[in-house]
C-alpha positions, 0 to 999 in steps of 0.5 A: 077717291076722297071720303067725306066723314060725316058723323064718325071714320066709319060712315064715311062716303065718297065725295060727289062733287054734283051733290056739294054744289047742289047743296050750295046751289039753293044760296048762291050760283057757283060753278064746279071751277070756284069750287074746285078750286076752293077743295084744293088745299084739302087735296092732300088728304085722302078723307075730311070731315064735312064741317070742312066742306061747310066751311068752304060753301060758306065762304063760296056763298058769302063771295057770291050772294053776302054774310045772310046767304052763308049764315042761312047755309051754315045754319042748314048745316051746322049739326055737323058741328058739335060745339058742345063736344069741345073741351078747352086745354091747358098747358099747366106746369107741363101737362095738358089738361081741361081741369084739374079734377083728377090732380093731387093736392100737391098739383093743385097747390103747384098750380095756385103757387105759379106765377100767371104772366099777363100780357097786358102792359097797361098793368104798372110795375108796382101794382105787378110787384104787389100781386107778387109779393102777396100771391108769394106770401100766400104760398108761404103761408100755406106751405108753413101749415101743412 
């Protein structure tokens, strides 16, 4: 049977399909086959975490009554998804970090010395081979002090 992580791998509760579409039934009528098959991509796993299960009463609800129906679900629920807990990564020079506070000052310097690649196009070639050269120029330079 599916155990459903609400707060950490330990709490975690058998998945009650009564006590899912009650939750749903308070924004929108959705029968026990819509919502089953709607869990069926998250079959494969033997526990999810209950933001998954938010995510798919969102979508049920926003088919069946509109967006202010799933936004007034989601909101119900949305403690199950701790925004403030995530923390960007990066890949710099091969490593993958969220900031640079724990590198050296020979890391910093390889980072600031590295050439950043923009995807924007709208950017023409001499303004590009100007950047260049002066972030080069910067490298040098603090490279020739050290």
């Amino acid at each position: 049977m599916k155990k459903i992580i609400y707060k950490n791998p330990n709490d975690a509760e058998n998945f009650d399909m009564k006590r899912f579409l009650s939750s749903l039934g308070k924004y929108a009528k959705v029968s026990e086959k819509e919502a089953s098959s709607a869990l069926a991509d998250f079959e494969q796993y033997e526990t999810m975490h209950v933001s998954c299960l938010v995510e798919v009463g969102m979508k049920l609800i926003n088919e069946k009554s509109g967006d202010a129906a799933a936004k007034e679900y989601f909101d119900a629920h949305s403690e199950y998804f701790d925004e403030g807990k995530f923390e960007r990564l990066r890949r710099i020079t091969g490593y993958l970090v969220g900031t640079l506070d724990r590198w050296n000052d020979a890391k910093k310097a390889e980072e600031r010395a590295r050439v950043k690649h923009s995807v924007n196009s709208a950017i023409d070639d001499a303004a590009r081979l100007a950047a260049l050269e002066t972030q080069a120029m910067e490298h040098n330079i603090a490279y020739a002090t050290r």
